[in-house]
Backbone of each chain as ProteinMPNN parsed JSONL, in Angstrom:
{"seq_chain_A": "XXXXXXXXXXXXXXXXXXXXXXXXXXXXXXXXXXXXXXXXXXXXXXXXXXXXXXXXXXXXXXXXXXXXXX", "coords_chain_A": {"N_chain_A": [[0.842, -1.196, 0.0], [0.467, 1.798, -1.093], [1.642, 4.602, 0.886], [1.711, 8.539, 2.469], [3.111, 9.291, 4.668], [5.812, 9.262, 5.397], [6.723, 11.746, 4.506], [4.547, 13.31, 5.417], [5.303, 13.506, 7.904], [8.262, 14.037, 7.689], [7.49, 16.885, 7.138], [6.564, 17.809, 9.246], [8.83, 18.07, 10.526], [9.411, 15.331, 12.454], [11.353, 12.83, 13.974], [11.751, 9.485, 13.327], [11.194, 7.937, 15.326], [9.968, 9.678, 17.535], [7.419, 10.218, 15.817], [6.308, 7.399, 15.95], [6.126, 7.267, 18.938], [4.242, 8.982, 19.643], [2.145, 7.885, 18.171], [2.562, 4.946, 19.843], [3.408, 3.093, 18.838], [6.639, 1.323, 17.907], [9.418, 2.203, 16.704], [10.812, 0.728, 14.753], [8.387, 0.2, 13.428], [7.14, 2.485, 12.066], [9.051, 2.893, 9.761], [8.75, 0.393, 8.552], [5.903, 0.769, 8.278], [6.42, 3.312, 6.125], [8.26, 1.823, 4.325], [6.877, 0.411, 2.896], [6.726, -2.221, 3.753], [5.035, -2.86, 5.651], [1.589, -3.127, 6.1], [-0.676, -0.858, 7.899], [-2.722, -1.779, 10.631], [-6.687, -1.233, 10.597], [-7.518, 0.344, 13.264], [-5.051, 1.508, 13.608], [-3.806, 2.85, 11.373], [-6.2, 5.013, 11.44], [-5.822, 6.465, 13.725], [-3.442, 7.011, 13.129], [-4.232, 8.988, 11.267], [-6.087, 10.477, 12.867], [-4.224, 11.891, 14.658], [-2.856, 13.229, 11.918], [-5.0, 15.031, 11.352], [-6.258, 14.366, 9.31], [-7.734, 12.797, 6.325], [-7.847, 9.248, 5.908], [-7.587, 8.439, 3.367], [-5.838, 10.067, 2.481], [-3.598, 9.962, 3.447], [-3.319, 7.562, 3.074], [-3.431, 4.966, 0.115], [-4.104, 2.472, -2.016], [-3.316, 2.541, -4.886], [-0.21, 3.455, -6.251], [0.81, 7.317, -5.893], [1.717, 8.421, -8.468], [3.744, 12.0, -8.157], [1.894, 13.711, -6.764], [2.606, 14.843, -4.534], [4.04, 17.078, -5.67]], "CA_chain_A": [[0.0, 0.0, 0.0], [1.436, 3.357, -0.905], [1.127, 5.72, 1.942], [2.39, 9.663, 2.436], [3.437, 9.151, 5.94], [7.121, 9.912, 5.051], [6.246, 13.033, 3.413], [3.733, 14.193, 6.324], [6.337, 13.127, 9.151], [9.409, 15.293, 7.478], [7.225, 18.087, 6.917], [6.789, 18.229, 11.16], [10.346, 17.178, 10.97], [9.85, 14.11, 13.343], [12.085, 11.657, 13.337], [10.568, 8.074, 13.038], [10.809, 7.904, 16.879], [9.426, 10.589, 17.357], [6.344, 9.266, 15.446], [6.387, 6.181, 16.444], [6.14, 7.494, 20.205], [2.982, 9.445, 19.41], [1.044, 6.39, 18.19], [2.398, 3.902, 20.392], [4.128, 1.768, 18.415], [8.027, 1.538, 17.761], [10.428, 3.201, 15.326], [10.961, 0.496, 13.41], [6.637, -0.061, 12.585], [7.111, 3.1, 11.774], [9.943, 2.28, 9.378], [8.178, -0.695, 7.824], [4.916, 1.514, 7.363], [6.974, 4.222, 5.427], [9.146, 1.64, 3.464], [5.75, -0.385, 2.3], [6.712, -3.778, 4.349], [3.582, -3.592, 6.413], [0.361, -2.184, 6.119], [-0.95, -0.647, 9.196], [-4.37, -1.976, 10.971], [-7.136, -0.085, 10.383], [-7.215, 1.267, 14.223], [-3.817, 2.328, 13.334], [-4.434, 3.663, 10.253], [-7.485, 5.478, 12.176], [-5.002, 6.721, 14.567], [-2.644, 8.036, 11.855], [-4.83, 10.291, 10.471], [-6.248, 11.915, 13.513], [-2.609, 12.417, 14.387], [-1.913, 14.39, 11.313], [-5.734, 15.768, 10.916], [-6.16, 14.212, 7.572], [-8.404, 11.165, 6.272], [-6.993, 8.019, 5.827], [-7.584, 8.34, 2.301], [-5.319, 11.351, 1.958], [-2.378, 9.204, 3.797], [-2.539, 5.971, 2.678], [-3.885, 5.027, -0.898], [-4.096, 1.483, -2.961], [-2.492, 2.971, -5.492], [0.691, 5.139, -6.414], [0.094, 8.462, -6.444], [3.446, 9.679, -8.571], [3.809, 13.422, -8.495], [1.133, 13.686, -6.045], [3.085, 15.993, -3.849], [4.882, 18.358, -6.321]], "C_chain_A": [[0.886, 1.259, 0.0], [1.03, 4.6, 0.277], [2.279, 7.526, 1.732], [3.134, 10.18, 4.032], [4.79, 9.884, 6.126], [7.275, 11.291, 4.756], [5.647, 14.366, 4.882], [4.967, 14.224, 7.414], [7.086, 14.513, 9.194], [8.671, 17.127, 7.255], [6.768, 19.157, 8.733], [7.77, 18.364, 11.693], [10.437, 16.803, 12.494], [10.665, 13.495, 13.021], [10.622, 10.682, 13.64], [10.467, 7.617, 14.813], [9.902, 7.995, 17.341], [7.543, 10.209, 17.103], [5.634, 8.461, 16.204], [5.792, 6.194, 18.142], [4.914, 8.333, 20.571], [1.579, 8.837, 18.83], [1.099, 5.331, 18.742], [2.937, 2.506, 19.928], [5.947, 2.192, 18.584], [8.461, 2.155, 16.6], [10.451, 2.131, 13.856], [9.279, -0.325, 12.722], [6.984, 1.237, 12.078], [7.754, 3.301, 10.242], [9.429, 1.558, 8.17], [6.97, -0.172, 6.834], [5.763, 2.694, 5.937], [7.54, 3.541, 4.391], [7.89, 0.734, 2.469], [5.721, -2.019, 3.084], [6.023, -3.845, 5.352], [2.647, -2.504, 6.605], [-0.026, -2.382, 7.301], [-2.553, -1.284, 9.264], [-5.196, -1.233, 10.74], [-7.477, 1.155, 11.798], [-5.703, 2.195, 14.236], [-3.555, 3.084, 12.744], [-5.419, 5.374, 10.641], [-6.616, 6.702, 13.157], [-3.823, 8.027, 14.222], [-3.175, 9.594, 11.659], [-5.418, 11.295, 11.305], [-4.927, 12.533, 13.925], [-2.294, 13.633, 13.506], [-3.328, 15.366, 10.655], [-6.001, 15.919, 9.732], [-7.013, 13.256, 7.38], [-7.952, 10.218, 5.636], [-7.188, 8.128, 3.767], [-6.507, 9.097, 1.511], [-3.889, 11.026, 2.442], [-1.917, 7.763, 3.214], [-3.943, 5.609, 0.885], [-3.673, 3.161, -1.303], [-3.492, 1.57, -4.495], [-1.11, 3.963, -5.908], [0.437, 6.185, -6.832], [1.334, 9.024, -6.952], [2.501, 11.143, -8.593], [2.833, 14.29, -7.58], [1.306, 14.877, -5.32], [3.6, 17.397, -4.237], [3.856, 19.422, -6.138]], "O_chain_A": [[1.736, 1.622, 0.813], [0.038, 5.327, 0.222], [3.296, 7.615, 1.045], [3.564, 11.3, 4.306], [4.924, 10.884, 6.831], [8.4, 11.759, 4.927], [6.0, 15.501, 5.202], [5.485, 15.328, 7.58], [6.964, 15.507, 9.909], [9.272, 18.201, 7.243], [6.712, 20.324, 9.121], [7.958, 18.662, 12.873], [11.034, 17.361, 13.414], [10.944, 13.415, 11.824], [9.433, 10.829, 13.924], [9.532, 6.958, 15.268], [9.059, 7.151, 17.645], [6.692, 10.011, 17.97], [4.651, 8.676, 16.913], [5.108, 5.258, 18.557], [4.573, 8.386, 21.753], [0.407, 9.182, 18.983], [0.189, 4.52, 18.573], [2.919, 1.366, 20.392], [6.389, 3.14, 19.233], [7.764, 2.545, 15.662], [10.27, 2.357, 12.66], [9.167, -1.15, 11.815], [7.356, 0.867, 10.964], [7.007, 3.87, 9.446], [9.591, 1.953, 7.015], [6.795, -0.316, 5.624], [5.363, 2.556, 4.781], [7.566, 4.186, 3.343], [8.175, 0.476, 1.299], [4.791, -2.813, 2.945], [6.203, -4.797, 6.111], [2.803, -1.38, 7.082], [0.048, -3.452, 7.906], [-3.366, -1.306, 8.34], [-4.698, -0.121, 10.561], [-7.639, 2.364, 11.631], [-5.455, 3.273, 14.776], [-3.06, 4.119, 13.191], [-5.234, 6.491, 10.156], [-7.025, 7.862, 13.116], [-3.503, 9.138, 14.644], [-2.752, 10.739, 11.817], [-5.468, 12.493, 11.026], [-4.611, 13.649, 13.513], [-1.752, 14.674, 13.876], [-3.138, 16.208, 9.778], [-6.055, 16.956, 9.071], [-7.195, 12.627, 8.423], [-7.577, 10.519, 4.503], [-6.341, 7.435, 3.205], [-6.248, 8.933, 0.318], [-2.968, 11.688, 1.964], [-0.866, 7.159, 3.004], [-5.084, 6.064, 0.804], [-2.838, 2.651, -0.556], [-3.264, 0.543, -5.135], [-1.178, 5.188, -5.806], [-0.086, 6.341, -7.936], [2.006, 9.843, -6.325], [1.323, 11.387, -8.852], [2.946, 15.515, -7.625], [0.5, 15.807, -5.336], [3.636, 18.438, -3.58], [4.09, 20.574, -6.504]]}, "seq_chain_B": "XXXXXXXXXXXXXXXXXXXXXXXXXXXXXXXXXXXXXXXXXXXXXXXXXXXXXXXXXXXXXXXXXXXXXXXXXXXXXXXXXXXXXXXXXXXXXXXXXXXXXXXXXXXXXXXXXXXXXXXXXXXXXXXXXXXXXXXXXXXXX", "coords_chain_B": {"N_chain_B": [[26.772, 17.893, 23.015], [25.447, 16.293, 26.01], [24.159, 13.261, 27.533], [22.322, 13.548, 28.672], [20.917, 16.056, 27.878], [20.725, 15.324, 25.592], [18.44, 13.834, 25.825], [17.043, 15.562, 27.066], [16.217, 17.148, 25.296], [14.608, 15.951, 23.323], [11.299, 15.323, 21.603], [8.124, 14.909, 22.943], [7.184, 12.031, 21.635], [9.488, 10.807, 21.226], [10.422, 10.497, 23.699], [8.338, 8.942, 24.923], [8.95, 6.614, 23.227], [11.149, 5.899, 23.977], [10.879, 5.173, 26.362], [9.065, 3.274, 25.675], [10.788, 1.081, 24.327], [12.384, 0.885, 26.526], [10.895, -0.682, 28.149], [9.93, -3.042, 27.109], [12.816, -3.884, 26.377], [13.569, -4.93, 29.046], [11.478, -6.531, 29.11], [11.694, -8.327, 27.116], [14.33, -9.583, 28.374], [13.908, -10.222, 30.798], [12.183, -12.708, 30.32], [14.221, -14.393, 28.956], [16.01, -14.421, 31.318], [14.385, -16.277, 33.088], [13.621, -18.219, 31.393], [16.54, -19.099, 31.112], [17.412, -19.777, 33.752], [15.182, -21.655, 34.697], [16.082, -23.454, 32.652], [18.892, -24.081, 33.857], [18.427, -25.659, 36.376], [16.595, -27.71, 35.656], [19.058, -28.532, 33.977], [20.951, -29.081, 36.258], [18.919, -31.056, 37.89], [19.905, -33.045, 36.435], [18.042, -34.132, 34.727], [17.688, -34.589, 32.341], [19.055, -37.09, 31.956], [18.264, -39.117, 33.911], [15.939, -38.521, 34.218], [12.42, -37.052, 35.976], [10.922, -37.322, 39.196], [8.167, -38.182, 39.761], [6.334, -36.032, 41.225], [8.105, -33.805, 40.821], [7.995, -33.537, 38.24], [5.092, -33.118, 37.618], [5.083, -30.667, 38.92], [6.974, -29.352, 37.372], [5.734, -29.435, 35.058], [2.968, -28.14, 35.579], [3.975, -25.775, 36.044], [4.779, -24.662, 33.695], [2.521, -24.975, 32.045], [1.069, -22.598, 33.525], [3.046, -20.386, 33.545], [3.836, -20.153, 30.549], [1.553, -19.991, 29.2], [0.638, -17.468, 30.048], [2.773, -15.97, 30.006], [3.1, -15.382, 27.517], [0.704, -13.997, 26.268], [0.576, -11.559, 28.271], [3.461, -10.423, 27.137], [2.456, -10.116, 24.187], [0.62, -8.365, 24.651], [2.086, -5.936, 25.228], [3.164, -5.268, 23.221], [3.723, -3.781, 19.858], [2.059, -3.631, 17.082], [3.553, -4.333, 14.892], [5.246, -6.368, 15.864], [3.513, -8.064, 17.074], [2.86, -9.177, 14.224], [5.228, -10.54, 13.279], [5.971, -12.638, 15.204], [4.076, -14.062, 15.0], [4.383, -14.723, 12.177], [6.636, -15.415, 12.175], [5.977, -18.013, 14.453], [4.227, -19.887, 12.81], [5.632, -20.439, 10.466], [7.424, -22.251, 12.307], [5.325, -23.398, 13.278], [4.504, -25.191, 10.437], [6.729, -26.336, 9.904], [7.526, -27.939, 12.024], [4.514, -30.032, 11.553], [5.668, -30.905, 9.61], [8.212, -31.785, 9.701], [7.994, -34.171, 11.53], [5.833, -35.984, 11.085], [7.057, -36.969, 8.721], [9.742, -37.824, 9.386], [8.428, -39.682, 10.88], [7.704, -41.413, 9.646], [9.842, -42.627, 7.731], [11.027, -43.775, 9.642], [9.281, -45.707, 10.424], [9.477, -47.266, 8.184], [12.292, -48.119, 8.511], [14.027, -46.855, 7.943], [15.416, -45.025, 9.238], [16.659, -43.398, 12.524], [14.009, -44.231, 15.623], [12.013, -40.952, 15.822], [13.304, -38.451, 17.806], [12.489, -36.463, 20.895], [13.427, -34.467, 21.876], [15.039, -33.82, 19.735], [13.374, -32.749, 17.608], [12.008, -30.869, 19.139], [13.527, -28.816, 19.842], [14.566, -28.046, 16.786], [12.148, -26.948, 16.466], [12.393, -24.744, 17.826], [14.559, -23.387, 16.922], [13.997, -23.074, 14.208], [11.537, -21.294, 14.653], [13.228, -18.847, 15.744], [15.113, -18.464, 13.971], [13.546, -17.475, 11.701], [11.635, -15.536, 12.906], [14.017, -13.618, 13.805], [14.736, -12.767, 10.823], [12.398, -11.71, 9.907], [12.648, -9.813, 11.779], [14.876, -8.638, 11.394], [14.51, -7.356, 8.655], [12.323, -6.12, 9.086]], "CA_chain_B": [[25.616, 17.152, 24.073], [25.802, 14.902, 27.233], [23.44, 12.203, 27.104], [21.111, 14.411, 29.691], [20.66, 17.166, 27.439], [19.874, 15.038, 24.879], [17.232, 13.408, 26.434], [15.872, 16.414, 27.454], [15.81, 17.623, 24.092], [13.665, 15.155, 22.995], [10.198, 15.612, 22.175], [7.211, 13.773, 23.591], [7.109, 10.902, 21.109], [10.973, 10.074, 21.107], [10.425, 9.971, 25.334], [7.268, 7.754, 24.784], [9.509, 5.831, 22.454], [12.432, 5.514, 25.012], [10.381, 4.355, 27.481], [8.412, 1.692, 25.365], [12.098, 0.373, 24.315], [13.094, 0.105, 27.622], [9.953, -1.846, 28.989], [10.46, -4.19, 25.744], [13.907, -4.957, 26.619], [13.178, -5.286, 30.231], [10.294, -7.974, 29.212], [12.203, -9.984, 26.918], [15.591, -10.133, 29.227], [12.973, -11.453, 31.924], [11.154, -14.272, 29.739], [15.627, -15.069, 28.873], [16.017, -14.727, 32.495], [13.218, -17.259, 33.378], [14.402, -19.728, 30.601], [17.973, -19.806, 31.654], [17.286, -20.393, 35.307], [14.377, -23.174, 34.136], [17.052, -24.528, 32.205], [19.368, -24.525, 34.428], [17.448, -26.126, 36.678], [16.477, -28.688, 34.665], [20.122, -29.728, 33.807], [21.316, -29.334, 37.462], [18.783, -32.333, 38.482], [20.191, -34.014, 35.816], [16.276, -34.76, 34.444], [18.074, -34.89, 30.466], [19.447, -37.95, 31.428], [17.872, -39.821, 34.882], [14.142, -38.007, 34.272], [12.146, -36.336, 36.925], [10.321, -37.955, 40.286], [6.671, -37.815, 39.378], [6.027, -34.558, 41.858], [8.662, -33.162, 40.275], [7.519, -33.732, 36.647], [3.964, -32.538, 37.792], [5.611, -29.492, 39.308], [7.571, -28.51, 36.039], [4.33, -28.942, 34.076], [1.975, -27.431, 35.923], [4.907, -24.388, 36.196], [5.055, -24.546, 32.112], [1.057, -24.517, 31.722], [0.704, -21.416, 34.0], [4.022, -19.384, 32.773], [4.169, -20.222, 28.806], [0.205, -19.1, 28.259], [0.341, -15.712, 30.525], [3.921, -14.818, 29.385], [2.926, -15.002, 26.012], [-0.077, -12.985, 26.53], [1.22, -10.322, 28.52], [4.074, -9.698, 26.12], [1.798, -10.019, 23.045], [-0.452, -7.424, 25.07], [2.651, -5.263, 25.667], [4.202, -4.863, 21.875], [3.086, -3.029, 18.783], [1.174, -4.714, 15.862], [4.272, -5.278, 13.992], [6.101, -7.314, 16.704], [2.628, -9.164, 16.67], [2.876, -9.529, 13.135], [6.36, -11.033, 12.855], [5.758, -12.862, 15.839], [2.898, -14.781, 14.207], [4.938, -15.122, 10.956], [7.374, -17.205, 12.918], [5.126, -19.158, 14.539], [3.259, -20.303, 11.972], [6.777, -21.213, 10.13], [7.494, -23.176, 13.509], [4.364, -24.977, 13.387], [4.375, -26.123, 9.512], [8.416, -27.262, 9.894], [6.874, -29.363, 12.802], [3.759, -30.497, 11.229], [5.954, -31.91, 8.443], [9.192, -32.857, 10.127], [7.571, -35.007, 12.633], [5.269, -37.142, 9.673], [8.501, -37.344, 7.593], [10.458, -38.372, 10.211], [8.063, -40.767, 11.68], [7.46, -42.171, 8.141], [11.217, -42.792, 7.386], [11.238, -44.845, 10.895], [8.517, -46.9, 10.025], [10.06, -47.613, 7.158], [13.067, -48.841, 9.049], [15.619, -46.206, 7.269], [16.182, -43.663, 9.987], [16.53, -43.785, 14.072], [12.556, -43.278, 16.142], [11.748, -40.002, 16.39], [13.533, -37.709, 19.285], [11.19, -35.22, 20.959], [14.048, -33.302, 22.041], [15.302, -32.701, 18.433], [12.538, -31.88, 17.036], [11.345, -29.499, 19.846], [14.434, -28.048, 19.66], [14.773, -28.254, 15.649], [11.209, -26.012, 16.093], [12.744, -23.513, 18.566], [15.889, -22.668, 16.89], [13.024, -23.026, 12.773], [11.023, -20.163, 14.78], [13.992, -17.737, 15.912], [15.672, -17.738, 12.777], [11.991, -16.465, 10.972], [11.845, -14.47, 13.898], [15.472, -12.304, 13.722], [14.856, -13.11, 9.789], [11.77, -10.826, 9.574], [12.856, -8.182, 12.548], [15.937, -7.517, 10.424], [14.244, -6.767, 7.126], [11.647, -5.003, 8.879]], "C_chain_B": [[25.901, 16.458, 24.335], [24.585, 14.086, 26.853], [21.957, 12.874, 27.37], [20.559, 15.247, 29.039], [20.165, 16.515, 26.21], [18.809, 14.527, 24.507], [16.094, 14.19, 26.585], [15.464, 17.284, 26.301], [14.737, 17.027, 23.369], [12.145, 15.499, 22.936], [9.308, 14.205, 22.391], [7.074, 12.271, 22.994], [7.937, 10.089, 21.611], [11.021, 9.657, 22.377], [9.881, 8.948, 25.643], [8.076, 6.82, 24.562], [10.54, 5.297, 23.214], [12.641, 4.589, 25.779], [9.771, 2.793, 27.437], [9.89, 0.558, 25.26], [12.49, -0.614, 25.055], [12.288, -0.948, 28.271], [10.319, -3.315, 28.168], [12.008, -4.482, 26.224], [14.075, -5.602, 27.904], [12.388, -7.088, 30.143], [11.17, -9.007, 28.816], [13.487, -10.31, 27.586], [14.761, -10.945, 29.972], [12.822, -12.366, 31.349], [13.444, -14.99, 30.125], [16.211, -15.223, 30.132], [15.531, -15.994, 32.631], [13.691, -18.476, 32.875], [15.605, -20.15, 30.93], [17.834, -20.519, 33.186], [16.645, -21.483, 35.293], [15.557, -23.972, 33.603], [18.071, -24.874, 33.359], [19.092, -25.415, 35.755], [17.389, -27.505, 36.535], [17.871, -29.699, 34.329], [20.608, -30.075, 35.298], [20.92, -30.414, 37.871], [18.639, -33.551, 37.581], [19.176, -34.781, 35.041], [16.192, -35.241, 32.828], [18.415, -36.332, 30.593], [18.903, -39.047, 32.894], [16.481, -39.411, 34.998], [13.871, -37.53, 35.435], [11.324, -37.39, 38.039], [8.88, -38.012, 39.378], [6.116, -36.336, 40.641], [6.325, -33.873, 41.355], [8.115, -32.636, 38.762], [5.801, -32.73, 36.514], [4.268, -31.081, 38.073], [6.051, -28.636, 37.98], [6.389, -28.437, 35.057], [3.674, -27.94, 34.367], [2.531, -25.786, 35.677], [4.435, -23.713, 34.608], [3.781, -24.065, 31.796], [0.804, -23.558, 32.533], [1.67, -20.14, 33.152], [4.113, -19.117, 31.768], [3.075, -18.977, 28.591], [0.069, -17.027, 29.042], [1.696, -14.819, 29.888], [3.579, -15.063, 27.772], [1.675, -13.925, 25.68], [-0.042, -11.698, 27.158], [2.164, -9.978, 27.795], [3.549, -9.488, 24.403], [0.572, -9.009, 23.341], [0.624, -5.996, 25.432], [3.39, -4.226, 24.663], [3.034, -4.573, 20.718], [3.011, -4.368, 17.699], [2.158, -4.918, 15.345], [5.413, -6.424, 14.651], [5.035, -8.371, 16.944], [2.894, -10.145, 15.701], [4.048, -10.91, 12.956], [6.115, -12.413, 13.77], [5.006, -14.481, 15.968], [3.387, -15.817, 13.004], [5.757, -16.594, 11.123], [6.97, -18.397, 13.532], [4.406, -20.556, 13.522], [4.017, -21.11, 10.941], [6.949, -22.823, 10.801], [6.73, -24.189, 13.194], [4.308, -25.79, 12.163], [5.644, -26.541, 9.623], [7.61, -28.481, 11.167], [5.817, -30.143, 12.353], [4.589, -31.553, 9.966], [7.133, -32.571, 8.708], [8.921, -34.09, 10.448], [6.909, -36.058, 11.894], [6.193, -37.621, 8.799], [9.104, -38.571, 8.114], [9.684, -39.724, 10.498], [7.776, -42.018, 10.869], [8.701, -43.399, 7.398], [11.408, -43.738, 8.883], [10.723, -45.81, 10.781], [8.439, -48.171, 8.813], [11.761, -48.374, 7.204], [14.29, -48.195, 8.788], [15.803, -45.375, 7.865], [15.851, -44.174, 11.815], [14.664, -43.308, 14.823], [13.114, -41.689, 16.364], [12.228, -39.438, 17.013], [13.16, -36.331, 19.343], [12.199, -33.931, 20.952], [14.437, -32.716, 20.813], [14.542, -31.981, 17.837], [11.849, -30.817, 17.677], [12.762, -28.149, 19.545], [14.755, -27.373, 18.284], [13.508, -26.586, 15.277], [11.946, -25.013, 16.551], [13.573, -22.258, 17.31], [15.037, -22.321, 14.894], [12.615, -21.221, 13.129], [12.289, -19.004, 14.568], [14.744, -17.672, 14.972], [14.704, -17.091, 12.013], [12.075, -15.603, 11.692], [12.689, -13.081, 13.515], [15.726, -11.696, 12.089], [14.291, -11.469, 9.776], [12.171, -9.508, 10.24], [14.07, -7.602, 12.009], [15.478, -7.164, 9.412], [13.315, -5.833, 7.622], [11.99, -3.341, 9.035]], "O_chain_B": [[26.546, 15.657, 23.658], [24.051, 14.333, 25.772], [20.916, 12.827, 26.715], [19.424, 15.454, 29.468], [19.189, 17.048, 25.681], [18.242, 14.575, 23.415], [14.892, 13.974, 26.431], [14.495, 18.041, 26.354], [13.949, 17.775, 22.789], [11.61, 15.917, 23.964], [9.566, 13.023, 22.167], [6.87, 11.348, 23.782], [7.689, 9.048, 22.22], [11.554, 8.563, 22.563], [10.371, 8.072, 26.355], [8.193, 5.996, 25.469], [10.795, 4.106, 23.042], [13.505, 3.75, 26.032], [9.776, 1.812, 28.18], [10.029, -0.475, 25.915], [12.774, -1.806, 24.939], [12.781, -1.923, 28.838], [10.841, -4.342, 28.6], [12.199, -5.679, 26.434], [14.64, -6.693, 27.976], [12.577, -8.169, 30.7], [11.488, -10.036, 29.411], [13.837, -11.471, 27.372], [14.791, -12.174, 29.896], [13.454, -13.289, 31.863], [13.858, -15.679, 31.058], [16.993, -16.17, 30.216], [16.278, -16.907, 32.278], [14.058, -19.474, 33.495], [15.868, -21.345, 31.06], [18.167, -21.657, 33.515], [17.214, -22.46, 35.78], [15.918, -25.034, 34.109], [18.031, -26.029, 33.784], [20.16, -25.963, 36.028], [18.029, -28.331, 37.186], [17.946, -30.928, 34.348], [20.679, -31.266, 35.601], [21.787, -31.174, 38.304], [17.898, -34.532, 37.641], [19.389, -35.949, 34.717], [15.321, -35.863, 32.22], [18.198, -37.016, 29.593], [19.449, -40.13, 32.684], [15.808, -39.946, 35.879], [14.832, -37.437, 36.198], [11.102, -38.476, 37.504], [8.927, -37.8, 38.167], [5.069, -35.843, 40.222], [5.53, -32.991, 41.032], [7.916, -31.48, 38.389], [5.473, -31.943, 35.626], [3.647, -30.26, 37.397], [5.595, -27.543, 37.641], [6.165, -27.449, 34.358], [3.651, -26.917, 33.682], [1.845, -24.844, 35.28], [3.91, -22.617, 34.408], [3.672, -22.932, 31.327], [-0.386, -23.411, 32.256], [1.232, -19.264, 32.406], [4.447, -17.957, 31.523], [3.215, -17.823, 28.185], [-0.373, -15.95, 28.643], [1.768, -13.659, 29.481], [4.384, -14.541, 27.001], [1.835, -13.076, 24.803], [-0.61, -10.751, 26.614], [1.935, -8.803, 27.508], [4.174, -8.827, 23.574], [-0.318, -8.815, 22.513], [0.056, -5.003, 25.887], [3.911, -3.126, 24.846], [1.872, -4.977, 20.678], [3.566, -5.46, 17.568], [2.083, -6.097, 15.002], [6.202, -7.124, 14.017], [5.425, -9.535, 17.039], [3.094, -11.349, 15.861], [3.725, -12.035, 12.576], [6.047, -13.423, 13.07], [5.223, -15.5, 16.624], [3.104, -16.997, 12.798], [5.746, -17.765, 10.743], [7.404, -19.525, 13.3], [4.238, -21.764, 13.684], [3.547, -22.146, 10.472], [6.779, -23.946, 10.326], [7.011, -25.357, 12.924], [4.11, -26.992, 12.341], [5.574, -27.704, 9.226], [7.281, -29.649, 10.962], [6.017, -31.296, 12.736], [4.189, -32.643, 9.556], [7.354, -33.682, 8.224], [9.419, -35.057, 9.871], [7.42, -37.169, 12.041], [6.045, -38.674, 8.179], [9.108, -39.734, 7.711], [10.278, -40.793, 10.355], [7.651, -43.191, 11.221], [8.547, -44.48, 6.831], [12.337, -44.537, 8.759], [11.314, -46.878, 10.94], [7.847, -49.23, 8.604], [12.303, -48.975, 6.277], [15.385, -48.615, 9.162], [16.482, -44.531, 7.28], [15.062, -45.032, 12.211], [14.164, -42.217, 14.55], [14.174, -41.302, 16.856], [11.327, -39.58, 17.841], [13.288, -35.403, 18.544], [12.047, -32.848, 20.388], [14.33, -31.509, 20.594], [14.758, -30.815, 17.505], [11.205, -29.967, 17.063], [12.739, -26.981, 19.157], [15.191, -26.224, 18.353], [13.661, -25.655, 14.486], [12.271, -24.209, 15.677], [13.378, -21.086, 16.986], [15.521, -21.358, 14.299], [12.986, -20.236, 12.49], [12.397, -18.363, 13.523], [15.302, -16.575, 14.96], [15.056, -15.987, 11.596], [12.662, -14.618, 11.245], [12.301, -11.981, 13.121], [16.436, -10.727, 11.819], [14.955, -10.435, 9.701], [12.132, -8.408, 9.689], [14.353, -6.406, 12.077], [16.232, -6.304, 8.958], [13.198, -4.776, 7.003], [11.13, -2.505, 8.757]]}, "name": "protein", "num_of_chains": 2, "seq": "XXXXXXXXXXXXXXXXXXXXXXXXXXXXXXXXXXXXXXXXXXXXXXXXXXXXXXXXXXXXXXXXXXXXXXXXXXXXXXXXXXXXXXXXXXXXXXXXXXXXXXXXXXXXXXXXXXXXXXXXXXXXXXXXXXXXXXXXXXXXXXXXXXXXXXXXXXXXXXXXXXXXXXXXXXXXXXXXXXXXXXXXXXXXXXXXXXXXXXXXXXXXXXXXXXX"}
């Protein structure tokens, strides 16, 4: 699953700690979510997005969104 | 920066994050605690190679069926979904290498071309199946 997690993170400039320490999980879920090697639950997911005040649709996608950000 | 200052630099997550760390390495030294002392234990009354009393034997069970199912539940109630995940992965490894060793094996005995069965290898054979899936997946993740 392609997500913008990476994207939203550096633009708070967290580290993945950081993150990670604000949802309750570890650095390296954090890590895994960002690199694509594991899609988050959907309470997690859920979690995410009030976090960054966004809807899960607008963080995490089923498809690649190139260019998305430019 | 001293270590102090960089600590205190830290914001709220990375502290969160510090702290979960440390409980997590805390837990699993304990469980490796627990197991070494069980083991040792175990070889001390010599039980690998003269077996246990029957009190005794009842004792180490009963120990095993209280300790295994809560310490696996409290540390699977303690760690984030992807230490679940992996967790699971290995397991599930574990159990098909045993589901098919153990029929192989027992197949190839009955058949007269290999030694019976031994529980210890193959318990052991699972242990050491899981923790390589295990360290496998927590390094790639």
């Amino acid at each position: 699953m392609w997500n913008r997690l990476k994207i939203l993170r550096a633009e708070r400039d967290w580290s993945q700690a950081e993150l990670g320490g604000r949802l309750g999980v570890s650095r390296q879920a954090i890590n895994a979510i960002e690199t694509g090697k594991h899609d988050p639950s959907l309470p997690l997911a859920f979690k995410i997005a009030r976090l960054f005040a966004m809807p899960i649709e607008e963080i995490f996608s089923d498809v690649e969104q190139a260019g998305s950000d430019d | 920066m001293s270590n102090k200052q960089a600590v205190m630099t830290k914001g709220p997550g990375e502290r969160a994050e510090t702290v979960r760390r440390r409980n997590y390495t805390l837990m699993v030294a304990g469980f490796m605690v627990l197991g070494a002392i069980t083991g040792a234990i175990f070889t001390a009354q010599g039980a690998h190679i003269e077996g246990l009393s029957p009190l005794a034997a009842i004792a180490v069970a009963a120990s095993l069926m209280v300790v295994m199912p809560l310490g696996s539940w409290y540390f699977l109630r303690h760690v984030d979904e992807l230490e679940i995940r992996i967790n699971l992965v290995a397991s599930a490894w574990a159990l098909n290498f045993y589901a098919l060793a153990y029929p192989v094996w027992y197949v190839l005995w009955k058949g007269h071309l290999v030694r019976e069965p031994s529980h210890e290898i193959l318990f052991l054979a699972t242990v050491v199946v899981m923790s390589v899936i295990y360290l496998w997946k927590k390094a790639r993740a």
